[in-house]
C-alpha positions in Angstrom: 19.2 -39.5 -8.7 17.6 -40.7 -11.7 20.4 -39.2 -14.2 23.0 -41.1 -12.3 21.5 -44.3 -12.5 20.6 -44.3 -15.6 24.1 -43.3 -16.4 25.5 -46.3 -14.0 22.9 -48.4 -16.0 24.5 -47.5 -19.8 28.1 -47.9 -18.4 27.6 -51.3 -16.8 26.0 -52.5 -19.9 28.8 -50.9 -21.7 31.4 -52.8 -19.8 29.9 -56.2 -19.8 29.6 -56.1 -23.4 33.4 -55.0 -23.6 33.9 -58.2 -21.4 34.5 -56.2 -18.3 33.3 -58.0 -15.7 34.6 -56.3 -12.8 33.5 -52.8 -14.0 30.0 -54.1 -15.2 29.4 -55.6 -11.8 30.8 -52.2 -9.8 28.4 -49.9 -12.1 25.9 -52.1 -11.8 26.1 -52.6 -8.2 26.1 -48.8 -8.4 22.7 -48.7 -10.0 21.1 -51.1 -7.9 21.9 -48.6 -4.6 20.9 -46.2 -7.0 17.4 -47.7 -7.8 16.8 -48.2 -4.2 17.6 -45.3 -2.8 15.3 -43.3 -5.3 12.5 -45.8 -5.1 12.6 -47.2 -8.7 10.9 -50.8 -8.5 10.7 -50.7 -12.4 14.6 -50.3 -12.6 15.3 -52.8 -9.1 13.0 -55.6 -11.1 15.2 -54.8 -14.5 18.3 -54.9 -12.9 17.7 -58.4 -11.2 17.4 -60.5 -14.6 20.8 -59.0 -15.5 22.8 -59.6 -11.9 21.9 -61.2 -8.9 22.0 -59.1 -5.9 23.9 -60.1 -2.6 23.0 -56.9 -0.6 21.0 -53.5 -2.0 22.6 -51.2 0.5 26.2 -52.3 -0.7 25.5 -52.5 -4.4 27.1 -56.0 -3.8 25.9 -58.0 -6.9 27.1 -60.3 -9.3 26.4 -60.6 -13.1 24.4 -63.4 -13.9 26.2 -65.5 -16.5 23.3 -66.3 -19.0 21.2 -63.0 -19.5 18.4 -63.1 -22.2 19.6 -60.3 -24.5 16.0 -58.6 -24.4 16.3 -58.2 -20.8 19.7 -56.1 -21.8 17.8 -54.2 -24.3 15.1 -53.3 -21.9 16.9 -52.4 -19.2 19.3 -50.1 -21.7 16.2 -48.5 -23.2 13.8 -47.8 -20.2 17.4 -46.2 -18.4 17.1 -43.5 -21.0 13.2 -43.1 -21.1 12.4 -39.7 -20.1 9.2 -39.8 -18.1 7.6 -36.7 -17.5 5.9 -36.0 -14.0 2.2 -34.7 -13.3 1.7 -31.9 -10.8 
């Protein structure tokens, strides 16, 4: 669930700042089945300004080549927001 794609998230990010393209885009292809499978919009719409997205049910994306670094950062950040749920 939600621990898993915010962990596919962090590593994508991680990779494509290494310069690893290939495991940026598998991770975050990863998180974009990930976000739709659980029903996270907010994570879908964040993940979109960092990869373009050939097919959710895949995770077939590709990383877009000029990403505005905020929309890194806020992707990174809200993966590990905790949000706490009302009963």
């Amino acid at each position: 669930g939600q621990t898993e794609l915010a962990e596919a998230i962090q590593d994508g990010l991680a990779a494509k700042a290494a310069g690893d393209d290939a495991g940026a885009t598998t991770k975050l292809g990863r998180a974009v089945q990930l976000a739709a499978q659980t029903g996270n919009v907010e994570a879908t719409t964040r993940l979109r300004k960092v990869v373009d997205i050939d097919d959710v049910e895949t995770g077939t994306v590709r990383l877009k080549r000029s990403v505005d670094k905020a929309d890194e950062m806020a992707l990174d950040t809200a993966s590990t927001k905790t949000t706490r749920v009302r009963n």
